[in-house]
Structures are given as structure tokens and as C-alpha cells.
PDB file of N, CA, C and O in Angstrom:
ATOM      1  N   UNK A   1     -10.785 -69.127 202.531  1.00  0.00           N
ATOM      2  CA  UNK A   1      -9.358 -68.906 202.422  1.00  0.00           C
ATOM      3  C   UNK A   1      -9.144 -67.557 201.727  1.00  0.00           C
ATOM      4  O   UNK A   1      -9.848 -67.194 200.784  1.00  0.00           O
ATOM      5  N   UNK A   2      -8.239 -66.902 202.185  1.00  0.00           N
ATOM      6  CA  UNK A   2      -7.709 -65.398 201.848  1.00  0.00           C
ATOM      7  C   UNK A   2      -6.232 -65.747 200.861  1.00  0.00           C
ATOM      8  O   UNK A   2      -5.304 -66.506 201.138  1.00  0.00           O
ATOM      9  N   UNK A   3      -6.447 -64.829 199.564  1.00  0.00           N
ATOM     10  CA  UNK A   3      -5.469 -64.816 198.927  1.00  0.00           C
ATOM     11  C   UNK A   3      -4.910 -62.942 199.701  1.00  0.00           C
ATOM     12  O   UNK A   3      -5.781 -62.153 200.066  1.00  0.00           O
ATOM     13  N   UNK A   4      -3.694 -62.665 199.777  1.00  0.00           N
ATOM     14  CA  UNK A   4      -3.899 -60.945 199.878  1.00  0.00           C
ATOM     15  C   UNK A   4      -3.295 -61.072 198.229  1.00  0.00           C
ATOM     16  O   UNK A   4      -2.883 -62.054 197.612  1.00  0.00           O
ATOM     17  N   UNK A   5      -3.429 -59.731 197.856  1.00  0.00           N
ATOM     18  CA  UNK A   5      -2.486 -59.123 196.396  1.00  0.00           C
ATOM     19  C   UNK A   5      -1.564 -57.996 197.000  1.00  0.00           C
ATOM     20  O   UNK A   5      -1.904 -56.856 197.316  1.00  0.00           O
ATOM     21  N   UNK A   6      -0.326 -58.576 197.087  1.00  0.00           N
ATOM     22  CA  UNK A   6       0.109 -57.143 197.845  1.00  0.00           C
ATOM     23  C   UNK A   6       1.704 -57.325 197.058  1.00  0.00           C
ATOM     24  O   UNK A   6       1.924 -58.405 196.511  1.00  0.00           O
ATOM     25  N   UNK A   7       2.575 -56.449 197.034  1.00  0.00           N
ATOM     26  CA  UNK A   7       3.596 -56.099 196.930  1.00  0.00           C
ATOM     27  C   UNK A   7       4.213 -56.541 195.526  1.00  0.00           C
ATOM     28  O   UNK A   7       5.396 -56.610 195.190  1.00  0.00           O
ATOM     29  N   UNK A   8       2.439 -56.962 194.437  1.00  0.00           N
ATOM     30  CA  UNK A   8       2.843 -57.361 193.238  1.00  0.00           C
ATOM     31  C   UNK A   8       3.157 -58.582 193.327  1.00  0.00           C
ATOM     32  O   UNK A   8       3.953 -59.188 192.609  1.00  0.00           O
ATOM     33  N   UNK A   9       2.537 -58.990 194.217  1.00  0.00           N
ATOM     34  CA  UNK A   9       2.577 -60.600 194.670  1.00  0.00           C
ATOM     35  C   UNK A   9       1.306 -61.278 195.132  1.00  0.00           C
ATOM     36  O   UNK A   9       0.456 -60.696 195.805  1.00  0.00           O
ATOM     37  N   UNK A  10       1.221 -62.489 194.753  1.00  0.00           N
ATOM     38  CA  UNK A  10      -0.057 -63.198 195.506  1.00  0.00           C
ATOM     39  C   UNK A  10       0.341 -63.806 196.608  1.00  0.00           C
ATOM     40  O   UNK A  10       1.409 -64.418 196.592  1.00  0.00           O
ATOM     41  N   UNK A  11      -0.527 -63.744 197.886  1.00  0.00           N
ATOM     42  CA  UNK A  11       0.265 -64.362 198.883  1.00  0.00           C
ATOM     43  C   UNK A  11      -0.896 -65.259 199.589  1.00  0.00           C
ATOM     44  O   UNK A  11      -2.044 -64.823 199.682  1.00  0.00           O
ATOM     45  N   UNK A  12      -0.537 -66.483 200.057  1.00  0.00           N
ATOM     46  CA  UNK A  12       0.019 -66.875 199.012  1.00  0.00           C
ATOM     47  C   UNK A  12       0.328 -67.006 198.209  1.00  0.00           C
ATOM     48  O   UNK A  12      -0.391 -66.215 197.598  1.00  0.00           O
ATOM     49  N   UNK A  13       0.963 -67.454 197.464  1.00  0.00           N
ATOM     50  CA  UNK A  13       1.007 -67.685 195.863  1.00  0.00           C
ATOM     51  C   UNK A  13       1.119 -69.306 195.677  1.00  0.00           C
ATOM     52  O   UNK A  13       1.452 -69.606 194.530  1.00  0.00           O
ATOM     53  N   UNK A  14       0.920 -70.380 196.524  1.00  0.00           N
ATOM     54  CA  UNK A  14       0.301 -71.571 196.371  1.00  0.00           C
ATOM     55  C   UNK A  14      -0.841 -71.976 197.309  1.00  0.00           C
ATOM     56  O   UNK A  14      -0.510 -71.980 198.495  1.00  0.00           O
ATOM     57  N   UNK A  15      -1.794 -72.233 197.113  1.00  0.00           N
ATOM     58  CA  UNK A  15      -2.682 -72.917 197.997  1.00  0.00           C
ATOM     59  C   UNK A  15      -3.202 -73.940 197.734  1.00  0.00           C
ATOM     60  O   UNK A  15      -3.384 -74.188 196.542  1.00  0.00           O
ATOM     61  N   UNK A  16      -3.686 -75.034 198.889  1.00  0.00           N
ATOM     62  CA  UNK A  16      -4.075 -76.930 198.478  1.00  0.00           C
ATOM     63  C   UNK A  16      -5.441 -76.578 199.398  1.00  0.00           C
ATOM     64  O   UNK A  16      -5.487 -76.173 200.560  1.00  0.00           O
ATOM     65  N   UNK A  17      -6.315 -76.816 198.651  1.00  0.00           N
ATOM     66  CA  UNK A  17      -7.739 -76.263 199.661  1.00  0.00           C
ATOM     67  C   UNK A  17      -8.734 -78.124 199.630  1.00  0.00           C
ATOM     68  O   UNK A  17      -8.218 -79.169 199.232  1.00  0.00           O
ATOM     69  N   UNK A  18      -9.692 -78.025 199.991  1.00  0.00           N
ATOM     70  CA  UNK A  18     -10.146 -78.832 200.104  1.00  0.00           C
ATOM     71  C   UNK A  18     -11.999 -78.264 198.853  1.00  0.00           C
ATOM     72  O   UNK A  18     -12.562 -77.170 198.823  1.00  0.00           O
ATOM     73  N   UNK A  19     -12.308 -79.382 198.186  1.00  0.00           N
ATOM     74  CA  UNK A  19     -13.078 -79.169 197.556  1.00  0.00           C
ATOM     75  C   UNK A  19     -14.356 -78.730 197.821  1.00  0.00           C
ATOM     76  O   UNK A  19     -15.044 -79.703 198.130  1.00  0.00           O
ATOM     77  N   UNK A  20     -15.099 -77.514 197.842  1.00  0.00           N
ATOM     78  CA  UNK A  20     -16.098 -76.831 197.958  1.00  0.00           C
ATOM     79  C   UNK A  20     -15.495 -75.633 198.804  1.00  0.00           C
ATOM     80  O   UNK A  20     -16.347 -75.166 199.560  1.00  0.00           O
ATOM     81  N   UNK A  21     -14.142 -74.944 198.893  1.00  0.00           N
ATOM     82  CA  UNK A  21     -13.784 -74.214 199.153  1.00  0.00           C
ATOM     83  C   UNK A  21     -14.097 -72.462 198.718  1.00  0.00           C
ATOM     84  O   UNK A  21     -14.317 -72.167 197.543  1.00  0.00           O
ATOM     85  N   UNK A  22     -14.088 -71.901 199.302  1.00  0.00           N
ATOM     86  CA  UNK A  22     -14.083 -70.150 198.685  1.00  0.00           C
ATOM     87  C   UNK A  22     -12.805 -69.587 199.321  1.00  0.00           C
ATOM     88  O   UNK A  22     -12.490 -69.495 200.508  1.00  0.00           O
ATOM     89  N   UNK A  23     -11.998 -69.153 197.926  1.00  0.00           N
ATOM     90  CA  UNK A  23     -10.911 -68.126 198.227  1.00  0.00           C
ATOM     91  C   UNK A  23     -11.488 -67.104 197.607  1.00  0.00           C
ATOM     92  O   UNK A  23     -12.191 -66.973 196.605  1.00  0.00           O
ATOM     93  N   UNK A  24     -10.943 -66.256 198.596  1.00  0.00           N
ATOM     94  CA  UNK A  24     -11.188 -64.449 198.413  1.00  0.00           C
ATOM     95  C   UNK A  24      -9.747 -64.275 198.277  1.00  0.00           C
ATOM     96  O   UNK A  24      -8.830 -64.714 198.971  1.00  0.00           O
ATOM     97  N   UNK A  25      -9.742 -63.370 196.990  1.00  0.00           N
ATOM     98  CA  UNK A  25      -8.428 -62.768 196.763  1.00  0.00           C
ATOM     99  C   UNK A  25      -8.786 -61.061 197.474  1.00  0.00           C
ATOM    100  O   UNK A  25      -9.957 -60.684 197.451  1.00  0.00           O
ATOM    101  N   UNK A  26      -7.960 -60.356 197.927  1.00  0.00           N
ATOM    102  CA  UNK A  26      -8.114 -59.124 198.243  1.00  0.00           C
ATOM    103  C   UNK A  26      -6.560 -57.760 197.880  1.00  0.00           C
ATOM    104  O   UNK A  26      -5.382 -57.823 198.232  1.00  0.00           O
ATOM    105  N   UNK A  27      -7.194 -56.845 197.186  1.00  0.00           N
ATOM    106  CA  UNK A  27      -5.954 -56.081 197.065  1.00  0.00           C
ATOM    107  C   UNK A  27      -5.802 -55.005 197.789  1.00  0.00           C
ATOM    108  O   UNK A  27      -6.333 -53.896 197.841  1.00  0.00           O
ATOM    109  N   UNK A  28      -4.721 -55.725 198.498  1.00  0.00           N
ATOM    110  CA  UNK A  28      -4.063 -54.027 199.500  1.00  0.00           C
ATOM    111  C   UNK A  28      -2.887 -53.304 199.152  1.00  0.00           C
ATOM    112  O   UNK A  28      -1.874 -53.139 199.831  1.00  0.00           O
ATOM    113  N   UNK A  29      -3.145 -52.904 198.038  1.00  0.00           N
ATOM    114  CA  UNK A  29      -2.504 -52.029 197.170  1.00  0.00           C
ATOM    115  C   UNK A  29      -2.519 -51.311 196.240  1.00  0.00           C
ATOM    116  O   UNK A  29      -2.706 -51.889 195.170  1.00  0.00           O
ATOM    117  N   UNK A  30      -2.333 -49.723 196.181  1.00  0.00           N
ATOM    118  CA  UNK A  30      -2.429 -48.848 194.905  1.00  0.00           C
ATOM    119  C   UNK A  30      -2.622 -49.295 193.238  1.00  0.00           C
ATOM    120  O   UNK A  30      -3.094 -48.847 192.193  1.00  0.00           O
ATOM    121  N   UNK A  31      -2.038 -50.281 193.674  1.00  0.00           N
ATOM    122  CA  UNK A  31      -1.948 -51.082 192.232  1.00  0.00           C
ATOM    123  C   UNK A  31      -3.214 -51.754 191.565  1.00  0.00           C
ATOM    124  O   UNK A  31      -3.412 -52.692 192.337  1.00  0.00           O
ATOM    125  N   UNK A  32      -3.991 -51.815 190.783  1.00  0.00           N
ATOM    126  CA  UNK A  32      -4.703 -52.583 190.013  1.00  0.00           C
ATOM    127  C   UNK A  32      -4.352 -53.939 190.037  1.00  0.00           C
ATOM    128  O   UNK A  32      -3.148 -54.188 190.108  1.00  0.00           O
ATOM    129  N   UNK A  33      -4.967 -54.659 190.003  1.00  0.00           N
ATOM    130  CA  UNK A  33      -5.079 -56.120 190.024  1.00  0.00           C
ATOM    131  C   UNK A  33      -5.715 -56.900 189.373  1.00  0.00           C
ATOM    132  O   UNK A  33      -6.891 -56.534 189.375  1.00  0.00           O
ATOM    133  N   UNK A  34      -5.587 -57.708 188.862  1.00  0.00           N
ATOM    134  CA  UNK A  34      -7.016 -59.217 188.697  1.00  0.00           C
ATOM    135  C   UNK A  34      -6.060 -60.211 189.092  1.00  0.00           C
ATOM    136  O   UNK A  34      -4.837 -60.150 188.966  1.00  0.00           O
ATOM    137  N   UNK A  35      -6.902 -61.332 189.690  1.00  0.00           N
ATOM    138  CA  UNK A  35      -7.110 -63.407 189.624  1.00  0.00           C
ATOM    139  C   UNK A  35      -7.678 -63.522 188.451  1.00  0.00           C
ATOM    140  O   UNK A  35      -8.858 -63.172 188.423  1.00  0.00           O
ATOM    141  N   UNK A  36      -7.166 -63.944 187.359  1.00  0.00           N
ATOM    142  CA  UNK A  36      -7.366 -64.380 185.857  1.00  0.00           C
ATOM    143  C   UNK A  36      -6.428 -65.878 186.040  1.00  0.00           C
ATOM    144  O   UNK A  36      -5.294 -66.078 186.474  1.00  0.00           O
ATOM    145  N   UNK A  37      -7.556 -66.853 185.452  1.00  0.00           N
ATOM    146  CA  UNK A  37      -7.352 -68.110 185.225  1.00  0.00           C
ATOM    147  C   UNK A  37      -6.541 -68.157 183.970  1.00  0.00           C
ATOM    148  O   UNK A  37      -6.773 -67.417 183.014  1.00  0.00           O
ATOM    149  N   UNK A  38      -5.456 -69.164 184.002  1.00  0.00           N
ATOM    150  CA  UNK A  38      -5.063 -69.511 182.625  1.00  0.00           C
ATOM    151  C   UNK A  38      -5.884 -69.779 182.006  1.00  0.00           C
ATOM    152  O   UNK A  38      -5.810 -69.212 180.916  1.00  0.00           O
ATOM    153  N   UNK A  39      -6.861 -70.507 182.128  1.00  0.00           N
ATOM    154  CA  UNK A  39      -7.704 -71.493 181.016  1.00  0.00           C
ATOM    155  C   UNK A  39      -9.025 -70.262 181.119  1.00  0.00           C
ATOM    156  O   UNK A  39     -10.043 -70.473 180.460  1.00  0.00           O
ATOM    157  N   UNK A  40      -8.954 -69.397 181.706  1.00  0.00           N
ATOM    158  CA  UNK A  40     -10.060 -68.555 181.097  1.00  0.00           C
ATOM    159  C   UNK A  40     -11.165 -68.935 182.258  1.00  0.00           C
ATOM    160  O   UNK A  40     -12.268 -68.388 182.229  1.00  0.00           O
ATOM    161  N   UNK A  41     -10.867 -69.788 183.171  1.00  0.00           N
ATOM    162  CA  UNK A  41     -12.543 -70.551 183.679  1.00  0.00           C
ATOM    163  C   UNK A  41     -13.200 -69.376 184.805  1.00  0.00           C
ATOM    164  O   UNK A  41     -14.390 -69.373 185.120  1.00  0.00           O
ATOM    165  N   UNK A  42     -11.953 -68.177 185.452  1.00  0.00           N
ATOM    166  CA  UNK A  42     -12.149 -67.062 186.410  1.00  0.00           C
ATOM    167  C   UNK A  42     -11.812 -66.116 186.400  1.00  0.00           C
ATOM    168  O   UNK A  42     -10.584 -66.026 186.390  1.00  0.00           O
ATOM    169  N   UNK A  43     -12.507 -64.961 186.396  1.00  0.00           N
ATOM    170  CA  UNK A  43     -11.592 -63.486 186.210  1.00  0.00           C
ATOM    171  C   UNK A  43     -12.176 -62.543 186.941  1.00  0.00           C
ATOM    172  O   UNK A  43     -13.338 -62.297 186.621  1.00  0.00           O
ATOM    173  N   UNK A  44     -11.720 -61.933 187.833  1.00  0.00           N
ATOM    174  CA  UNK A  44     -12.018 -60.911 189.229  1.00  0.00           C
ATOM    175  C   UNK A  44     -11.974 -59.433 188.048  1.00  0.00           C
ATOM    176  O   UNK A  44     -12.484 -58.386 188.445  1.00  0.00           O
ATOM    177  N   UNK A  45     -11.291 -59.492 186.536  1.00  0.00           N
ATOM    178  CA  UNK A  45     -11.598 -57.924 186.475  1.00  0.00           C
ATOM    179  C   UNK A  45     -10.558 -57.630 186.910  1.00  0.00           C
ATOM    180  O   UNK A  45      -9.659 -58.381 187.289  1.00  0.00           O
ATOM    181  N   UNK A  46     -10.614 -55.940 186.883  1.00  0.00           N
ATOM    182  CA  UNK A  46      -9.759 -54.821 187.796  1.00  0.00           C
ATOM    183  C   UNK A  46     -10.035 -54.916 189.446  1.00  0.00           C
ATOM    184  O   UNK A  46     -11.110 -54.423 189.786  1.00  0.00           O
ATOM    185  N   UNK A  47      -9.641 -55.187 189.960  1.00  0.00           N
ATOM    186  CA  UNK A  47      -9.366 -55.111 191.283  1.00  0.00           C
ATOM    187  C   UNK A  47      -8.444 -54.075 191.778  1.00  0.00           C
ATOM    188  O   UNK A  47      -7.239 -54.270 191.935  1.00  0.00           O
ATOM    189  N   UNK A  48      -9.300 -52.513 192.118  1.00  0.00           N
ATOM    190  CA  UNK A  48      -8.700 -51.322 192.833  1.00  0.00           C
ATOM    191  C   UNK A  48      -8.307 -51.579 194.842  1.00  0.00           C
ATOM    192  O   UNK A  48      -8.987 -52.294 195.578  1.00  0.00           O
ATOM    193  N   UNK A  49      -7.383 -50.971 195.168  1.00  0.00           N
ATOM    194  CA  UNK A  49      -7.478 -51.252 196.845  1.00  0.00           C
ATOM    195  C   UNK A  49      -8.623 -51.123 197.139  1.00  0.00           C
ATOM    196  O   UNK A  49      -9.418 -50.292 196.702  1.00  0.00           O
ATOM    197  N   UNK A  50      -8.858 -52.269 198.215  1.00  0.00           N
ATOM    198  CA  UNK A  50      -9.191 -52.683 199.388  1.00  0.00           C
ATOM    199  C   UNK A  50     -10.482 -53.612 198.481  1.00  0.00           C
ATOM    200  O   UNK A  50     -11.366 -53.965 199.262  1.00  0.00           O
ATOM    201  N   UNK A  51     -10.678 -53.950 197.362  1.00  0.00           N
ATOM    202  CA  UNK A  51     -11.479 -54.357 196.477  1.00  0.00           C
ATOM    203  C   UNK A  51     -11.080 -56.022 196.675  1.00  0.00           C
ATOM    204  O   UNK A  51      -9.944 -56.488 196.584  1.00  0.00           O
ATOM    205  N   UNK A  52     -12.555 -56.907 197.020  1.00  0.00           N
ATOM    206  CA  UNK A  52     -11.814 -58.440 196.962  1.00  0.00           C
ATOM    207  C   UNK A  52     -12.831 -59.388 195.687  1.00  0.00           C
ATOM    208  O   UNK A  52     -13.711 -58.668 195.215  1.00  0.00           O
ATOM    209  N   UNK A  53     -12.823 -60.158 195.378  1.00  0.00           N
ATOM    210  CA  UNK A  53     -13.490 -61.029 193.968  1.00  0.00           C
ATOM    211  C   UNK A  53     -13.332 -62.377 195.105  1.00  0.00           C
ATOM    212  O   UNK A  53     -12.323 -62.597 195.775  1.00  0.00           O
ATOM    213  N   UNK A  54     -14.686 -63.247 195.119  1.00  0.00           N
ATOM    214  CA  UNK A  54     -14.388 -64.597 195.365  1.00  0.00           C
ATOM    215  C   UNK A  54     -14.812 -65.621 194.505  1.00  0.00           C
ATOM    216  O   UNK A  54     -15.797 -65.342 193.821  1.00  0.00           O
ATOM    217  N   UNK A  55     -14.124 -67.178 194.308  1.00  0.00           N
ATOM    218  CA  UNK A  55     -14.621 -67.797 193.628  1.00  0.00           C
ATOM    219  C   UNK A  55     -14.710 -69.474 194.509  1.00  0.00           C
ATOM    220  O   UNK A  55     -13.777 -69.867 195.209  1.00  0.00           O
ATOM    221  N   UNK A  56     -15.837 -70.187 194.319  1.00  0.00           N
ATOM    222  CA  UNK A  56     -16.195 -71.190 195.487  1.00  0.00           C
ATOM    223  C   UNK A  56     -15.121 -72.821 194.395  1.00  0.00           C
ATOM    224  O   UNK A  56     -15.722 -73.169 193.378  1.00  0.00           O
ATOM    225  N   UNK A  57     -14.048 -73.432 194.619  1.00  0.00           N
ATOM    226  CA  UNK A  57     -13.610 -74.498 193.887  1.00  0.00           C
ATOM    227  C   UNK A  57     -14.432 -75.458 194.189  1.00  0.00           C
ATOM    228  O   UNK A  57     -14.348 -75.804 195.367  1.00  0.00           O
ATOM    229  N   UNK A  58     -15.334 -76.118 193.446  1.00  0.00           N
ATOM    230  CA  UNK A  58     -16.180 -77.568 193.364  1.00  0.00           C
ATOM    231  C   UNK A  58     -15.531 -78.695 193.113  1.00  0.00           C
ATOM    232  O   UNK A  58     -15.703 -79.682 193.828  1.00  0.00           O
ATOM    233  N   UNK A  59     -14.798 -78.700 192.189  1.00  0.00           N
ATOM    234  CA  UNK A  59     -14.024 -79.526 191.355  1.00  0.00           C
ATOM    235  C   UNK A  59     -12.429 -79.750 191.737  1.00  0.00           C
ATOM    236  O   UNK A  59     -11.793 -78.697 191.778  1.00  0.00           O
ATOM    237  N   UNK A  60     -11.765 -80.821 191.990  1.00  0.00           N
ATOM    238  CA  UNK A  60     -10.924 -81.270 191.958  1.00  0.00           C
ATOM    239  C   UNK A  60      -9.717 -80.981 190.987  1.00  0.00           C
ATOM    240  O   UNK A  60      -9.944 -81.473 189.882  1.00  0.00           O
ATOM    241  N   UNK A  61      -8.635 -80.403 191.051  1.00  0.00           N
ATOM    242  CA  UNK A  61      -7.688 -80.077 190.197  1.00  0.00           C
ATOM    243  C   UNK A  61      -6.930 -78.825 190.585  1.00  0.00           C
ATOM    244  O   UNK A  61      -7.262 -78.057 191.488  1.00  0.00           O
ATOM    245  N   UNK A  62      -5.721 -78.694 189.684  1.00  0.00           N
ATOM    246  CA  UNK A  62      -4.762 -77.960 189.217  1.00  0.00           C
ATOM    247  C   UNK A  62      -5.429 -76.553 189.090  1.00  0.00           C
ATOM    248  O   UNK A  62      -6.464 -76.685 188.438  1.00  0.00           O
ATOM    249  N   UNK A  63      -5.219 -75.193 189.483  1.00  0.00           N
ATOM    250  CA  UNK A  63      -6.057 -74.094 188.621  1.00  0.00           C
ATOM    251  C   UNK A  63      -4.775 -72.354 189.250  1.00  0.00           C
ATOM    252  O   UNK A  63      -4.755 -71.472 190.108  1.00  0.00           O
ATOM    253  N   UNK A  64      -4.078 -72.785 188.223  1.00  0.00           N
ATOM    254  CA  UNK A  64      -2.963 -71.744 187.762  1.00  0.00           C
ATOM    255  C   UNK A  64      -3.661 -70.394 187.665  1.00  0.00           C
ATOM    256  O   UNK A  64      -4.686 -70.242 187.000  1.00  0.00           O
ATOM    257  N   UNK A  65      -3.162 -69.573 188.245  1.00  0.00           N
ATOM    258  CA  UNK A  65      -3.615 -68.077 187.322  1.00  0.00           C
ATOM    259  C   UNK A  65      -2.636 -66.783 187.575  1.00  0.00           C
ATOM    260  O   UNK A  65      -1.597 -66.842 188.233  1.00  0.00           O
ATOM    261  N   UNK A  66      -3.071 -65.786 187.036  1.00  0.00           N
ATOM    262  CA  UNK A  66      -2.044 -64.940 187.295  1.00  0.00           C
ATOM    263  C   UNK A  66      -2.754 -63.496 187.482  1.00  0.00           C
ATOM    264  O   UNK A  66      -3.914 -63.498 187.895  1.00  0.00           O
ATOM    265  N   UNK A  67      -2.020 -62.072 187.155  1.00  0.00           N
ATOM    266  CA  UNK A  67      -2.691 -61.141 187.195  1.00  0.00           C
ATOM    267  C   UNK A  67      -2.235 -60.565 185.819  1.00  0.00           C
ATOM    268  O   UNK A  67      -1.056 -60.517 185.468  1.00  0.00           O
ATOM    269  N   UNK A  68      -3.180 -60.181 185.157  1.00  0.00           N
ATOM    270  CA  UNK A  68      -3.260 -59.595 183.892  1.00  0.00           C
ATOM    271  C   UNK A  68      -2.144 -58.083 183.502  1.00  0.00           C
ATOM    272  O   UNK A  68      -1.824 -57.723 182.370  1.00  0.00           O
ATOM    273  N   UNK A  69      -1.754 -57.456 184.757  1.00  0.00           N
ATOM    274  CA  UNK A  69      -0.945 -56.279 184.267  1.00  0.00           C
ATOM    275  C   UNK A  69       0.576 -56.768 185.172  1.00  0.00           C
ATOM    276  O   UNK A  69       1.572 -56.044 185.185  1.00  0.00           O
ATOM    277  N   UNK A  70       0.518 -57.874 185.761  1.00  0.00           N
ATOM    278  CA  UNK A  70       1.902 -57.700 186.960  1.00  0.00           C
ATOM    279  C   UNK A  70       2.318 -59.695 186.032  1.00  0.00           C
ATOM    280  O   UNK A  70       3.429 -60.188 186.227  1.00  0.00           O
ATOM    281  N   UNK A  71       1.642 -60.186 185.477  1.00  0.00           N
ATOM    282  CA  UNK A  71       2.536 -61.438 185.381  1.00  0.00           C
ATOM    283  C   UNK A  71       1.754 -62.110 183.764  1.00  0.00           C
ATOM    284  O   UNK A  71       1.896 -61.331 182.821  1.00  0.00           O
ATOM    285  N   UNK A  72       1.193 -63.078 183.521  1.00  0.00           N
ATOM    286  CA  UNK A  72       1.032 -63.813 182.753  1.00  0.00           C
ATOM    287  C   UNK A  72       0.493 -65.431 182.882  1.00  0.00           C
ATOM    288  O   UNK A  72       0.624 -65.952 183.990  1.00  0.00           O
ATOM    289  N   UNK A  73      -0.109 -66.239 181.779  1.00  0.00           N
ATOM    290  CA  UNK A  73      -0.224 -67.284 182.234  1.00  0.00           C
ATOM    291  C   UNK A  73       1.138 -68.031 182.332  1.00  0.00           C
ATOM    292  O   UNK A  73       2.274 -67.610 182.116  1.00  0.00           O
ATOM    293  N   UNK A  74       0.767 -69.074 182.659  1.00  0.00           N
ATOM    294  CA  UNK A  74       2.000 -70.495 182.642  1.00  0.00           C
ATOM    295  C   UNK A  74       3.244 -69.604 184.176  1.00  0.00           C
ATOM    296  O   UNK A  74       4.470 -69.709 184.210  1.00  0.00           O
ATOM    297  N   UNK A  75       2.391 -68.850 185.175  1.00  0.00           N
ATOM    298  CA  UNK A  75       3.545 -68.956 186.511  1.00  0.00           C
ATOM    299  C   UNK A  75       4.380 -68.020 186.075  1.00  0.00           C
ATOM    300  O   UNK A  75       5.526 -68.200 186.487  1.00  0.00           O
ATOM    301  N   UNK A  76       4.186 -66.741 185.144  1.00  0.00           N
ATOM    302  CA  UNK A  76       5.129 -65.800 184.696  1.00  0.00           C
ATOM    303  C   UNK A  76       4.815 -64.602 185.509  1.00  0.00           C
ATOM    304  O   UNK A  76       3.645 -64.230 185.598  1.00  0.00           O
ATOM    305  N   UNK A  77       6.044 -63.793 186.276  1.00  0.00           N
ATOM    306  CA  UNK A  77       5.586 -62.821 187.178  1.00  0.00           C
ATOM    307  C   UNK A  77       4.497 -62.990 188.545  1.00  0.00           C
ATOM    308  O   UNK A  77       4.664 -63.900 189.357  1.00  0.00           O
ATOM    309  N   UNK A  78       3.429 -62.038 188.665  1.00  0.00           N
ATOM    310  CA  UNK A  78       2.461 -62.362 189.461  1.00  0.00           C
ATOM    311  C   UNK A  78       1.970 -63.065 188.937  1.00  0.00           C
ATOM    312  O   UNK A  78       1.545 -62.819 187.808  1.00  0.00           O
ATOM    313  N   UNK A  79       1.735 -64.832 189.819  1.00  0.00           N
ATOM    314  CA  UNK A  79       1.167 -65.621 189.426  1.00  0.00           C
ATOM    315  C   UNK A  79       0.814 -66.475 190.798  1.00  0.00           C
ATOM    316  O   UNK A  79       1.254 -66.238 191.923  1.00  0.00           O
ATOM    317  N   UNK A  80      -0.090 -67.523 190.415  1.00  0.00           N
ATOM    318  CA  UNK A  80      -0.409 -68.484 191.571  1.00  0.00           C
ATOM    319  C   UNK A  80      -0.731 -69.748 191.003  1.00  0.00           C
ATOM    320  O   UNK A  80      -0.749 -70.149 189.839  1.00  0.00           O
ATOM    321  N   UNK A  81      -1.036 -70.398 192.336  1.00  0.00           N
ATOM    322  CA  UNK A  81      -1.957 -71.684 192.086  1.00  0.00           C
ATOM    323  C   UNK A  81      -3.053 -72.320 193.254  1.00  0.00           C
ATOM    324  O   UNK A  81      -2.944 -72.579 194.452  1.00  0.00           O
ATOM    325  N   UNK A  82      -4.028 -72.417 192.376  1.00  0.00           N
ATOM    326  CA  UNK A  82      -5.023 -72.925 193.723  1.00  0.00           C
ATOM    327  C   UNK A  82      -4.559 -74.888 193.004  1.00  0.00           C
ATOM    328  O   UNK A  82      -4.373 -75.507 191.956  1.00  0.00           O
ATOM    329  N   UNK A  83      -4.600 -75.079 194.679  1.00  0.00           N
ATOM    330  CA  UNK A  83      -5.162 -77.028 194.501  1.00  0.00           C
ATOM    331  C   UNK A  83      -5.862 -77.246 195.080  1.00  0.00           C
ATOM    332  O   UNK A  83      -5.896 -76.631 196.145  1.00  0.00           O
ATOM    333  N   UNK A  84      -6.962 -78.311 194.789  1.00  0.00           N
ATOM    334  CA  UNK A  84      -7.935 -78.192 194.945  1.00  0.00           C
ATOM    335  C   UNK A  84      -7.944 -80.203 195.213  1.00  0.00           C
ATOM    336  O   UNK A  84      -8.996 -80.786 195.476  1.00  0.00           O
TER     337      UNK A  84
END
């Protein structure tokens, strides 16, 4: 599954995946980026264009995150959610 990062947005910005999944986030945009977990459990870093970070969900649950310069945790600004 493909997250894009584009327009200062995650786009999606909800996804319900099935468990043992890999989303690739990818940024197509000038802008700097990271996928930073609220709880700390994932972090892609700086993400420059055309730059993607993947992470494989094992586990069952809720997993919020956002981007470190465009939003915040708790769904503030650029933000998302994987379900899992």
C-alpha cells in the first residue's frame, strides 16, 4: 500500500490494511517530510522528493502518526492513520 506526501498532506490520510501489510509512504514534493509515529514505534527521518521509507504492520491496531515539520501528534495538521 502507497501512502503519497503531497500537498502537505498524507494521502491517504486513513488507511485499514490487513495484518502483515507494507505501506510505503512516498514524497512528491519540495517539501521535507517524515511518517513519525505518535508513540515513537516508526520514523522515516527527513524524507526529500521522490524519497519513500517503508514499514511492514504485524500487529493488529490503531497506529496514528504525523509529519514532524507540517503537523503533530494526536491528528494535528499533517497527520494520518494506519489500521491495521
Amino acid at each position: 500500500m502507497t501512502v503519497r506526501e503531497d500537498h502537505f498532506l498524507f494521502l491517504p490520510s486513513a488507511l485499514t490494511i490487513p495484518s502483515g501489510t507494507t505501506v510505503t509512504w512516498i514524497n512528491d514534493e519540495r517539501a521535507k517530510h517524515t511518517a513519525t509515529a505518535d508513540d515513537g514505534a516508526f520514523d522515516s527521518g527527513n524524507q526529500d522528493l521522490g524519497q519513500s521509507y517503508s514499514v511492514t504492520f504485524n500487529e493488529s491496531g490503531v497506529f496514528p502518526y504525523y509529519c514532524r515539520y507540517h503537523g503533530d501528534s494526536g491528528g494535528v495538521g499533517m497527520a494520518g492513520t494506519i489500521v491495521v
